[in-house]
LUMVEXVEX-583751 format. One record per residue (C-alpha): chain; x, y, z; residue number from 1. Coordinates in Angstrom, 2 decimals. Layout:
@c A; u X; v Y; w Z; k NUM
...
***
This chain:
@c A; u 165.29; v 134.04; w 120.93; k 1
@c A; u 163.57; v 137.55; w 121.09; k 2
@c A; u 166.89; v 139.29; w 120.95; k 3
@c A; u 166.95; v 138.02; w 117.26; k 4
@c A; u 163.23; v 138.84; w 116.60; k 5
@c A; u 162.10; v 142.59; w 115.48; k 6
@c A; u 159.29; v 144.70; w 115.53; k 7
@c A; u 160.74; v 147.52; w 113.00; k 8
@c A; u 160.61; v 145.73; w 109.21; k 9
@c A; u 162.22; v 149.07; w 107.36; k 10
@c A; u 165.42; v 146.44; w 106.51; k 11
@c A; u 162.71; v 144.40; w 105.29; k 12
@c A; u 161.76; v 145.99; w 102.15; k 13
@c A; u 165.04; v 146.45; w 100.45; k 14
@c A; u 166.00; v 142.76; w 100.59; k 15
@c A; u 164.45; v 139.85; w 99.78; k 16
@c A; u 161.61; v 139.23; w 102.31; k 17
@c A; u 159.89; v 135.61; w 102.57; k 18
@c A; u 157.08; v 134.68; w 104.39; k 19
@c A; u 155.89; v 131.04; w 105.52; k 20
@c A; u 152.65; v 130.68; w 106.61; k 21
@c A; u 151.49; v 127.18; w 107.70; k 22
@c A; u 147.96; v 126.71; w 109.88; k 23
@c A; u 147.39; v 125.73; w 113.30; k 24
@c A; u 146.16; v 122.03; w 113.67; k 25
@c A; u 144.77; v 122.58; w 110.01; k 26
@c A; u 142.72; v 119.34; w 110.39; k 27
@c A; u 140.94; v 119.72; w 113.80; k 28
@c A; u 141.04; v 123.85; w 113.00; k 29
@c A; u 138.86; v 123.19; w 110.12; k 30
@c A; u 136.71; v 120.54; w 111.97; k 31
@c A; u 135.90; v 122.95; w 114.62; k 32
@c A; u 135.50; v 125.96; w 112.39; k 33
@c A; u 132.54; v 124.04; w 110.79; k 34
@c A; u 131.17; v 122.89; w 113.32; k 35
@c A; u 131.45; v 125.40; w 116.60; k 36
@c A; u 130.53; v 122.75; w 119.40; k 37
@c A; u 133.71; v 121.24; w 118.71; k 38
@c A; u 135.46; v 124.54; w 119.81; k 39
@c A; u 137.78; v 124.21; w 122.62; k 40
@c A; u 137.00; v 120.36; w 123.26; k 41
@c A; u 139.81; v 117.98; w 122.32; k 42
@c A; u 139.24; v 117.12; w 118.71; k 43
@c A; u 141.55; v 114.26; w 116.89; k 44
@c A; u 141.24; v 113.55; w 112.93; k 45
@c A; u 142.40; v 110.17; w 111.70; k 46
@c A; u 139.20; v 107.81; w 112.40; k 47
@c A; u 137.14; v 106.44; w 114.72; k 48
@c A; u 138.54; v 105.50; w 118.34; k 49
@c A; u 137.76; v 102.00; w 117.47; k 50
@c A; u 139.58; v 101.66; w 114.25; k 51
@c A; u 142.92; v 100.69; w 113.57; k 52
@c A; u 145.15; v 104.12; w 112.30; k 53
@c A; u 146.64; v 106.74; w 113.67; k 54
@c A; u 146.36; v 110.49; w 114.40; k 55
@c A; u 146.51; v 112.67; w 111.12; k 56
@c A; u 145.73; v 115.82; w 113.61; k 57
@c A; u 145.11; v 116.65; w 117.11; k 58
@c A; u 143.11; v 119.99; w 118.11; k 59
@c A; u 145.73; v 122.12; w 120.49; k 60
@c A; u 143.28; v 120.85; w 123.09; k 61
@c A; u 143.94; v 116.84; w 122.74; k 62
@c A; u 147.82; v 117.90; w 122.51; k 63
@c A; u 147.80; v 119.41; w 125.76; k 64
@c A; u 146.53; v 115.42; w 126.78; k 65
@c A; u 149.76; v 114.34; w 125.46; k 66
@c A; u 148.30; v 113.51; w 121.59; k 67
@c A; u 150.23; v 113.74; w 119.02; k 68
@c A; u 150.46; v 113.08; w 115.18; k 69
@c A; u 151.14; v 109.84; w 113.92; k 70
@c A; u 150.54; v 108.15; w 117.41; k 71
@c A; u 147.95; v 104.82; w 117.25; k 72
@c A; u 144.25; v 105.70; w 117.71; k 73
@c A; u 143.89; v 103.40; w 120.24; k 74
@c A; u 146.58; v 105.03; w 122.33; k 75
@c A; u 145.15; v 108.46; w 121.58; k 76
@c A; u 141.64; v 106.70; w 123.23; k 77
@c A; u 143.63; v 105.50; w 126.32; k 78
@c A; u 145.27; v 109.52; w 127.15; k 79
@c A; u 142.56; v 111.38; w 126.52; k 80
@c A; u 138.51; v 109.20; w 126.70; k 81
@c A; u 136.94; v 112.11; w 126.23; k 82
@c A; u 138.35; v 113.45; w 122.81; k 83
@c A; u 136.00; v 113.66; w 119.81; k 84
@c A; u 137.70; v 111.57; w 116.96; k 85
@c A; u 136.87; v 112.08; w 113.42; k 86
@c A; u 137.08; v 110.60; w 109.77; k 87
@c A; u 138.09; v 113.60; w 108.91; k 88
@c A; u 136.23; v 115.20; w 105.63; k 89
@c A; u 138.82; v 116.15; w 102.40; k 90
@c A; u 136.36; v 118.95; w 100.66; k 91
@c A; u 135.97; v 120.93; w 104.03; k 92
@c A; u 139.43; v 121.15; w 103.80; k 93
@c A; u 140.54; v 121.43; w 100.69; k 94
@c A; u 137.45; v 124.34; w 100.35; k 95
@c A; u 139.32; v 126.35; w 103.27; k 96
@c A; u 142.62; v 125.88; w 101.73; k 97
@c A; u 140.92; v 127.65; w 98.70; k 98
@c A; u 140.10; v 130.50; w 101.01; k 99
@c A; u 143.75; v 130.66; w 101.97; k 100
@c A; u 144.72; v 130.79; w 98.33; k 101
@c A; u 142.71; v 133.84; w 97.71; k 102
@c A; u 143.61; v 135.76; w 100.65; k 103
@c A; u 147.18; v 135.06; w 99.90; k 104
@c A; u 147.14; v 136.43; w 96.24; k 105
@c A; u 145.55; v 139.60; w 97.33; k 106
@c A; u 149.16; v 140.47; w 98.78; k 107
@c A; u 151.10; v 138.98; w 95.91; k 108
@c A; u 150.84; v 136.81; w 92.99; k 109
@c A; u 154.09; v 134.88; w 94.26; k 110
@c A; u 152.57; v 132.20; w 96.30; k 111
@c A; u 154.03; v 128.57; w 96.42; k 112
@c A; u 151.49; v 126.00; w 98.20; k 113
@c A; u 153.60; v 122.48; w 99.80; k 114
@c A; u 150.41; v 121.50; w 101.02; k 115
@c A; u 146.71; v 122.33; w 101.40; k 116
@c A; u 147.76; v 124.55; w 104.95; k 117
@c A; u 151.24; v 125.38; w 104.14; k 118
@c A; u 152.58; v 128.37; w 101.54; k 119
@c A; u 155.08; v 130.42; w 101.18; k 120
@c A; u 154.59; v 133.89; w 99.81; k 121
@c A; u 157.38; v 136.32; w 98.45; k 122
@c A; u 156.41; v 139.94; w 98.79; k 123
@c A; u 159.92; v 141.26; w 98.51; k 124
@c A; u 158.55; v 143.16; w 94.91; k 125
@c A; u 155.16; v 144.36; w 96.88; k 126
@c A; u 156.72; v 145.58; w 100.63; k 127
@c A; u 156.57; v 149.42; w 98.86; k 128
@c A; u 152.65; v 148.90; w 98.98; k 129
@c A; u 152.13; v 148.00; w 102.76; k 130
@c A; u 153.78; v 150.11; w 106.16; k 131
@c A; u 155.30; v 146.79; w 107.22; k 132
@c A; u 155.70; v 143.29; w 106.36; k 133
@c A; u 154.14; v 142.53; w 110.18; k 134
@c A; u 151.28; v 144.65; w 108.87; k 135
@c A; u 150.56; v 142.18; w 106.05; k 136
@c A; u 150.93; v 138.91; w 108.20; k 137
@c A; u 148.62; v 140.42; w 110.87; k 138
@c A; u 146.37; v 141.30; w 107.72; k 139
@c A; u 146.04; v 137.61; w 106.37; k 140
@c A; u 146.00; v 136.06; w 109.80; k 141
@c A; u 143.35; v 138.08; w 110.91; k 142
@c A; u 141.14; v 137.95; w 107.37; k 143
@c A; u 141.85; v 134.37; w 107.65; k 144
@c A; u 140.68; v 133.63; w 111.32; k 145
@c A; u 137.23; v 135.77; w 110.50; k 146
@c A; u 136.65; v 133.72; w 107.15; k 147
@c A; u 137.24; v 130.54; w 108.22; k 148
@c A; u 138.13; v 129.84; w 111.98; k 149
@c A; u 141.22; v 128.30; w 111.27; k 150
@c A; u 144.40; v 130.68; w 113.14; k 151
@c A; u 148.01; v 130.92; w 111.63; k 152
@c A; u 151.41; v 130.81; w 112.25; k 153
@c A; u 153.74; v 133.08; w 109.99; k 154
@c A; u 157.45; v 133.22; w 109.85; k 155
@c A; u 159.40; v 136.08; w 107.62; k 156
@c A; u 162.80; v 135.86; w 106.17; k 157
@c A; u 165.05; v 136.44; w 103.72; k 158
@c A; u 165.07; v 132.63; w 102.88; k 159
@c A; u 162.44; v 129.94; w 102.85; k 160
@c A; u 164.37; v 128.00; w 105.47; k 161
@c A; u 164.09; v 131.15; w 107.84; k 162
@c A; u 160.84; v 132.02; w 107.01; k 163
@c A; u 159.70; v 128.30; w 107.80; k 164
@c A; u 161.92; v 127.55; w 110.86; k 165
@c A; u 160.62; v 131.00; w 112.42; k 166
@c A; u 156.83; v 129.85; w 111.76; k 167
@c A; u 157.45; v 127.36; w 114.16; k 168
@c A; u 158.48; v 129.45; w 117.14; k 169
@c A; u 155.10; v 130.91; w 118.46; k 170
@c A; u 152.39; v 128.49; w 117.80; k 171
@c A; u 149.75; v 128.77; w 117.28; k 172
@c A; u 148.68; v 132.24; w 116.04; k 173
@c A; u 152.32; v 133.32; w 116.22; k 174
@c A; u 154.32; v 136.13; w 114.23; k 175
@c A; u 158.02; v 136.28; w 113.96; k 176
@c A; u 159.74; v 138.13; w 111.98; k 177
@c A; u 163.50; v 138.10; w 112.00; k 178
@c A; u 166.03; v 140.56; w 111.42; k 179
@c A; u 167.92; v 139.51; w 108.09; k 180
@c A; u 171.55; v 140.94; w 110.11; k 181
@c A; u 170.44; v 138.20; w 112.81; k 182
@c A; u 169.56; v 135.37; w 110.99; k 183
@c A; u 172.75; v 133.44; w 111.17; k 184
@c A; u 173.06; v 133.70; w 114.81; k 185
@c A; u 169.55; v 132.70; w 115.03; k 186
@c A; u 170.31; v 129.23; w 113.32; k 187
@c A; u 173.04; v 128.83; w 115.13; k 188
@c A; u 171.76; v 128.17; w 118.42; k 189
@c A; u 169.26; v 125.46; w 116.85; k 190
@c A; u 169.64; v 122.10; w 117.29; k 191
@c A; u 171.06; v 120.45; w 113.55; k 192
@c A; u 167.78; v 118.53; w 113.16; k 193
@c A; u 165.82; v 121.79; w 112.00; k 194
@c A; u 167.36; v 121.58; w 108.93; k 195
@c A; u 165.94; v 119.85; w 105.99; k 196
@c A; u 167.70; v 116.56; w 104.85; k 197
@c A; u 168.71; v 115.64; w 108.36; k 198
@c A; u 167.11; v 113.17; w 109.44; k 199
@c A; u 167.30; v 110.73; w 112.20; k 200
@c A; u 170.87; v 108.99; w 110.44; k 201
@c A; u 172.10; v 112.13; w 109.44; k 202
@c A; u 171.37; v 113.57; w 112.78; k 203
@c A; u 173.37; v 110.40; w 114.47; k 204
@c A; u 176.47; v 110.74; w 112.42; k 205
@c A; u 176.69; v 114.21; w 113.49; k 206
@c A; u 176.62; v 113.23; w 117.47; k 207
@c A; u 180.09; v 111.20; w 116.81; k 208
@c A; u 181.70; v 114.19; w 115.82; k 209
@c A; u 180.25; v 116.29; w 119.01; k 210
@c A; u 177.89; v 118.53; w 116.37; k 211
@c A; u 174.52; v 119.33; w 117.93; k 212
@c A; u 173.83; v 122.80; w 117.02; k 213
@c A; u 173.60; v 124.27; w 113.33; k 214
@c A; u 176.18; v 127.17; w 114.29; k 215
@c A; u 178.85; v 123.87; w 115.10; k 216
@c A; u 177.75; v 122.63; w 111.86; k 217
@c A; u 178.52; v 125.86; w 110.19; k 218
@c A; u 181.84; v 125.73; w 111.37; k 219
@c A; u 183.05; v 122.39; w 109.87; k 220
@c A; u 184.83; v 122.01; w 106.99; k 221
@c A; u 182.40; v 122.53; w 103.87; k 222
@c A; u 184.25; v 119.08; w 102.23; k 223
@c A; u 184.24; v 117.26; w 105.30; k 224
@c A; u 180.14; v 117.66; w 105.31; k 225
@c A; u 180.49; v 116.08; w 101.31; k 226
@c A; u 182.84; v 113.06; w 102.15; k 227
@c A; u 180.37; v 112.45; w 104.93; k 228
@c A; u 177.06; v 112.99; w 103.08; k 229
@c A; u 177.87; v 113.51; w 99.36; k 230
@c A; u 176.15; v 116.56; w 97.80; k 231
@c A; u 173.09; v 116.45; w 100.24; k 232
@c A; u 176.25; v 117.68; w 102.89; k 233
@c A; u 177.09; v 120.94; w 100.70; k 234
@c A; u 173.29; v 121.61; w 100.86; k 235
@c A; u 173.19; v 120.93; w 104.60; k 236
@c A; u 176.49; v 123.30; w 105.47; k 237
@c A; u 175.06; v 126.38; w 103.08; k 238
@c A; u 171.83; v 125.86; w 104.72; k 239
@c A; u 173.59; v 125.83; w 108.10; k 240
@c A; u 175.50; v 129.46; w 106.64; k 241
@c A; u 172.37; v 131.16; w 105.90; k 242
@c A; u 173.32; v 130.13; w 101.78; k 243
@c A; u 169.46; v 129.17; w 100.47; k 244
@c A; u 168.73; v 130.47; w 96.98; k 245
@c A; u 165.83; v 128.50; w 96.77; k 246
@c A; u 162.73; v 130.83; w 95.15; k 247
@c A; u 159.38; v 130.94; w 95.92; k 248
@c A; u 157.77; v 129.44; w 92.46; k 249
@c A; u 153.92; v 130.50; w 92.31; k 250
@c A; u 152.29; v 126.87; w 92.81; k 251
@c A; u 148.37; v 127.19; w 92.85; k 252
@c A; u 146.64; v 124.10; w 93.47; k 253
@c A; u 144.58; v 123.39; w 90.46; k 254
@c A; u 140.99; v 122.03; w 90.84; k 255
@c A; u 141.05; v 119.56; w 88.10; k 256
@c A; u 143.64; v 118.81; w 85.50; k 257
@c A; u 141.83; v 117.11; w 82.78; k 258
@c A; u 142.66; v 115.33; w 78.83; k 259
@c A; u 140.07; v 114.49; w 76.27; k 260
@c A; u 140.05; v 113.90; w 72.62; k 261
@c A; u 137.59; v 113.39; w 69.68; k 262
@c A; u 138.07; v 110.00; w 67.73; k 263
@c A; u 138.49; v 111.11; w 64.13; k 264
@c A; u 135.56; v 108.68; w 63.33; k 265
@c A; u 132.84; v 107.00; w 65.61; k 266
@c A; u 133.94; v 104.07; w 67.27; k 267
@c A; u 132.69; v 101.00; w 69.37; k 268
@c A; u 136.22; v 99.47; w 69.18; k 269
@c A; u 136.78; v 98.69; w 72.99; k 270
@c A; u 140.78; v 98.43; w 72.44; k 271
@c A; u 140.84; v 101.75; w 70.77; k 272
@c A; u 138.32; v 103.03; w 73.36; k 273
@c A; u 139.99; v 101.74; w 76.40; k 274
@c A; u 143.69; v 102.55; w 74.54; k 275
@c A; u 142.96; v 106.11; w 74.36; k 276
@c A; u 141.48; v 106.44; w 78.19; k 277
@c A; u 144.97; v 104.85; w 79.37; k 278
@c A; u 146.84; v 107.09; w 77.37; k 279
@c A; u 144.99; v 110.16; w 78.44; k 280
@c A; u 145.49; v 108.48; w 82.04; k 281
@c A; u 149.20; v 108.83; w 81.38; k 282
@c A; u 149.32; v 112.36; w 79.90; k 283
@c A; u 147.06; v 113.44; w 83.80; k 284
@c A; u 149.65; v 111.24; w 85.31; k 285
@c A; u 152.57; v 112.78; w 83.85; k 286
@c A; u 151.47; v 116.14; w 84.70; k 287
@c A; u 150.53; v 115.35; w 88.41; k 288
@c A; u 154.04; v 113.88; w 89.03; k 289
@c A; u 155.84; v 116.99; w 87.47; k 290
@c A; u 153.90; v 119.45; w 89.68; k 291
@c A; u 154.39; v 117.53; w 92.42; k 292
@c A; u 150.29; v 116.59; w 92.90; k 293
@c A; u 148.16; v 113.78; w 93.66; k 294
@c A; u 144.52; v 113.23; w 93.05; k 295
@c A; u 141.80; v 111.95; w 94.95; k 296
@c A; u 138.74; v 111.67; w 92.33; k 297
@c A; u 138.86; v 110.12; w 88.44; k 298
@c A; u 136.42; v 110.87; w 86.22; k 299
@c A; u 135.42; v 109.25; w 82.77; k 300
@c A; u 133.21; v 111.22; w 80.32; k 301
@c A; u 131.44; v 109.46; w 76.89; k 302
@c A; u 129.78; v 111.40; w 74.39; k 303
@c A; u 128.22; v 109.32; w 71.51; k 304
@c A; u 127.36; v 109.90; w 68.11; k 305
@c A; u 124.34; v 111.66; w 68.41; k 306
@c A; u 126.17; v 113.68; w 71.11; k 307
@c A; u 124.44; v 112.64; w 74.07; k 308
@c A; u 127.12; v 112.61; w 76.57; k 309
@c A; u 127.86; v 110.48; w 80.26; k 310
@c A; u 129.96; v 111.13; w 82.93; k 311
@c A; u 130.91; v 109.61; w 86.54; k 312
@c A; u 133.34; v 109.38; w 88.83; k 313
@c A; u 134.98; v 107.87; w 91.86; k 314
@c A; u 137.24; v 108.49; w 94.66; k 315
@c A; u 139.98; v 106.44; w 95.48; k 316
@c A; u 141.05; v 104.94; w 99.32; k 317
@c A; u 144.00; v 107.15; w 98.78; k 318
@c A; u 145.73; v 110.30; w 96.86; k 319
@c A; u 147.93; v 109.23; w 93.84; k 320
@c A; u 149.40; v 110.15; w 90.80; k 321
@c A; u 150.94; v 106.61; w 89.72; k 322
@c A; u 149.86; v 106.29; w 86.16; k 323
@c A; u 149.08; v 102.43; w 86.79; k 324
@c A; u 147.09; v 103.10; w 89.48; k 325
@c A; u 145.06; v 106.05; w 88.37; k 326
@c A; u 144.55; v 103.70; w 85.07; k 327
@c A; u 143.19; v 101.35; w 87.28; k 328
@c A; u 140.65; v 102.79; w 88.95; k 329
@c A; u 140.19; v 104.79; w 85.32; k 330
@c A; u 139.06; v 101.60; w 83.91; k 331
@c A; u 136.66; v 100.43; w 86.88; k 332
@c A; u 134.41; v 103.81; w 86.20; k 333
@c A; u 134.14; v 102.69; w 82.64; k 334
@c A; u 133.60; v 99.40; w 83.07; k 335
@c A; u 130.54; v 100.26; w 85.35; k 336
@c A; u 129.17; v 102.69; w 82.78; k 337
@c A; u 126.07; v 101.11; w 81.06; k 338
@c A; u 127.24; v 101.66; w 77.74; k 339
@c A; u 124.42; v 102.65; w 75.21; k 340
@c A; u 124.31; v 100.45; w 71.76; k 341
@c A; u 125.48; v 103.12; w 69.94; k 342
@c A; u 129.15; v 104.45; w 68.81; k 343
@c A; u 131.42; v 106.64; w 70.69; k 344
@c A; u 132.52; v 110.01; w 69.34; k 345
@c A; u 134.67; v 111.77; w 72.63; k 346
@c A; u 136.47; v 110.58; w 75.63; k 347
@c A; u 137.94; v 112.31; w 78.60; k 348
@c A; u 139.22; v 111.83; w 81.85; k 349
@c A; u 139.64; v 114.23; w 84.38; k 350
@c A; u 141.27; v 114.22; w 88.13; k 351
@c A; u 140.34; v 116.24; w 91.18; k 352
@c A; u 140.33; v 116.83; w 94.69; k 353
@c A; u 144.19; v 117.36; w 93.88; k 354
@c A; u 146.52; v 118.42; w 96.70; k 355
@c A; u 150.37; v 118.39; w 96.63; k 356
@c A; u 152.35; v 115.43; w 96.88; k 357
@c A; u 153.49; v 114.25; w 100.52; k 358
@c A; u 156.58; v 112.06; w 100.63; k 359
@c A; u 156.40; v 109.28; w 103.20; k 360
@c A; u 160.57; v 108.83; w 104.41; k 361
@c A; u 160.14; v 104.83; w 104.70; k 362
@c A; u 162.90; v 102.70; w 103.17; k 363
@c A; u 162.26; v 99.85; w 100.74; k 364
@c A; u 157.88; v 100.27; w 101.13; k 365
@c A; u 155.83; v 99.58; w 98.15; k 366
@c A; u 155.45; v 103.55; w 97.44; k 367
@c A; u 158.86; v 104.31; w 97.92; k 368
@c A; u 159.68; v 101.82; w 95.20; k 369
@c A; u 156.93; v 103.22; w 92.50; k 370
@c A; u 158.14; v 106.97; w 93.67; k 371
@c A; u 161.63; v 105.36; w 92.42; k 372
@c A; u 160.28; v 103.76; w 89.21; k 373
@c A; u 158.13; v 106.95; w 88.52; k 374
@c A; u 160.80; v 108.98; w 88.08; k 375
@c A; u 162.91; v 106.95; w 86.11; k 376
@c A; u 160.11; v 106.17; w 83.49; k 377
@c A; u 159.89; v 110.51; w 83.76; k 378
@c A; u 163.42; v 110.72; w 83.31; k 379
@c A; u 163.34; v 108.39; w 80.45; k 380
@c A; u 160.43; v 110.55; w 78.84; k 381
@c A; u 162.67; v 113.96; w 79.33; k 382
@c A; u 164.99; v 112.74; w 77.42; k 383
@c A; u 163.54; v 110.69; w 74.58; k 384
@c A; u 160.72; v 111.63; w 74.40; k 385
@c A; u 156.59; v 110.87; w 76.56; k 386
@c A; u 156.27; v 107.67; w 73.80; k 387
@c A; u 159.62; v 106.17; w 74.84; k 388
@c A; u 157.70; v 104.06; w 77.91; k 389
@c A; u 154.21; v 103.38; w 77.29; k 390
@c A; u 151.80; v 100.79; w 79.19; k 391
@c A; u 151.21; v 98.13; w 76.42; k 392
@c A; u 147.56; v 98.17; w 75.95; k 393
@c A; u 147.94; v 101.62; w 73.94; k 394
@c A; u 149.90; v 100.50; w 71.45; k 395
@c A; u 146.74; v 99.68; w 69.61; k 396
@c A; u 146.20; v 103.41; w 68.73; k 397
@c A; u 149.46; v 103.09; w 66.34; k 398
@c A; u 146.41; v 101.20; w 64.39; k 399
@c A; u 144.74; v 105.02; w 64.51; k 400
@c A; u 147.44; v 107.74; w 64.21; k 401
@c A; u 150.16; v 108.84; w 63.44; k 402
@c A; u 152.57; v 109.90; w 66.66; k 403
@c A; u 156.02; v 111.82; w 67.33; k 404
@c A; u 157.95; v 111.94; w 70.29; k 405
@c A; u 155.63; v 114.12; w 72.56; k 406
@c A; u 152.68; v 111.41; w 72.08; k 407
@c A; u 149.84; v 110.63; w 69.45; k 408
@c A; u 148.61; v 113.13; w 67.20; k 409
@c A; u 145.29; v 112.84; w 67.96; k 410
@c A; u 142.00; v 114.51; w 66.21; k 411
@c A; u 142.03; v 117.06; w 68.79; k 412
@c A; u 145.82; v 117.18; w 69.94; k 413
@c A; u 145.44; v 120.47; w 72.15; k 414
@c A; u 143.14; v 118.78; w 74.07; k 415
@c A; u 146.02; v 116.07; w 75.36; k 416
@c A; u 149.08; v 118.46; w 76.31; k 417
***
């Protein structure tokens, strides 16, 4: 593969140029980062060796034992005794995926986050401002690695499947940049399972018909690929022709989305109280599933009538953005509020510790199925409007105001878009 690789970047900055950047063993990089006598011992997030679970990340050190991701903790115990297994802790890592974020934007405002370790950055209207595009991964890698301890793996392209497929090359701490006159015939030698959307059937169907590497793929008949896999084949055959058009969209990770209102008069109505929080639920909800977030932490703030206010929170056992759910755990933090004798004047709820969504591939499971049902209730809402669906239990605030298809106008309505 280095005969496709480069070291001069001039063709570079007149085309489009795409970088993916995704770290090393984020996980156990962070883990030993923090704490430095956990650096170069074999360090494996998921739990404790005991527990039942499996490996979320291995240190480069445990993989070398055989670990890998996904694989049973026990197992991991068995291969490698000596490994130092860990709970893991979210705000150490969502705090270094913050200092990722601002490195990133000091080369260009176009960043698009897929996870709390994995971005893609388009600098094809910033190349004029740096001597190569190799200059600016070495830049962030290196600012990176001081800052934090964590290394990096970058890939640059003219295409986000490129850029990503080339990150993969030369872990960890790898650069590759290839040239954009080589980058079909450096797909084609891949095996067809490095593109997205082919998965383990996919990959199966193509065996029968003898196709094992992307450039055989790109050779078959564009409508054969749809009669065998509908539309997700014409993705799969432009991908396999170098044909992605997909942009880099600037996706920051926000620290907290939050919704709140004022009740136009004092209230110690529970059903109006309790309404409102589910709606505002909803609104967080809705807004998490169209950016393609979770949350890990709910919040529930009270002020009262002589404007004393009271806030707390809780984390949930996982990352969701399920509007039933959220609600859920919404409505346990309020219930365990020791309400004062005294009328309530503001409500809010806020979520945090967001990250983006992760799809699990795993037919017919319980979160496939509310994945499925989330997006139809969000498809329903696109077109006739956020109040066609609503959970029942807010229909009491019809008692309160007035409401149009985006929602209830409440007494402070640009505090719930």
């Amino acid at each position: 593969m280095n005969d496709v690789m480069r070291n001069d970047h001039s063709l570079m900055t007149t085309m489009r140029t795409i970088m993916h950047i995704d770290a090393d063993a984020f996980f156990a990089s962070v883990e030993q980062g923090f704490n430095p006598l956990l650096r170069g011992k074999p360090v494996i997030v998921g739990g404790k060796a005991e527990q039942r679970g499996v490996v979320h990340t291995a240190s480069y050190e445990a993989r070398a034992k055989g670990i890998r991701t996904g694989m049973p903790l026990f197992k991991a115990n068995a291969l490698c005794p000596q490994a130092i297994f860990l709970k893991g802790n979210y705000e150490h890592y969502r705090a270094v995926s913050d200092v990722f974020q601002e490195v990133y934007l000091q080369y260009t405002p176009k960043v698009e986050f897929t996870s709390l370790d994995d971005a893609y950055l388009d600098l094809s209207g910033a190349m004029h401002l740096y001597p190569s595009v190799e200059y600016v991964a070495k830049a962030i890698t290196d600012e990176v690695y001081r800052r934090v301890g964590v290394g990096l793996s970058v890939g640059v392209g003219t295409s986000k499947l490129i850029a990503r497929i080339a990150s993969d090359l030369k872990k960890p701490r790898g650069i590759v940049c290839i040239q954009p006159e080589k980058e079909k015939e450096f797909l084609a030698q891949l095996p067809v399972d490095c593109l997205p959307g082919i998965g383990r059937i996919a990959k199966d169907k193509l065996t029968d018909l003898h196709i094992f590497k992307i450039g055989e793929l790109a050779r078959l008949n564009k409508r054969i690929m749809e009669q065998l896999f509908g539309k997700n084949g014409i993705k799969m055959w432009e991908l396999a022709n170098c044909q992605d058009r997909r942009e880099v969209t600037r996706k920051i990770i926000p620290r907290q989305l939050s919704r709140e209102t004022s009740f136009e008069e004092d209230t110690s109505d529970m059903k109006i109280i309790k309404g409102t929080l589910q709606y505002l639920t909803e609104r967080i909800a809705k807004k998490l599933r169209e950016e393609g977030l979770v949350c890990r932490t709910l919040s529930v703030k009270l002020a009262y009538s002589d404007f004393k206010r009271h806030a707390r929170s809780k984390s949930m056992s996982h990352p969701s953005n399920d509007g039933k759910e959220i609600y859920t755990h919404v409505d346990q933090i309020f219930e365990e509020i020791h309400l004062r004798r005294i009328r309530i004047r503001h409500v809010g709820v806020s979520a945090s510790n967001i990250e983006p969504q992760h799809y699990q591939q795993f037919l017919f499971n319980e979160q496939t199925r509310q994945e499925l049902l989330n997006g139809a209730i969000d498809e329903i809402r696109e077109r006739f409007g956020f109040m066609a669906l609503m959970p029942a239990d807010t229909l009491e605030l019809q008692r309160k105001y007035r409401m149009d298809s985006h929602g209830y106008i409440l007494h402070n309505p640009a505090l719930t878009r």
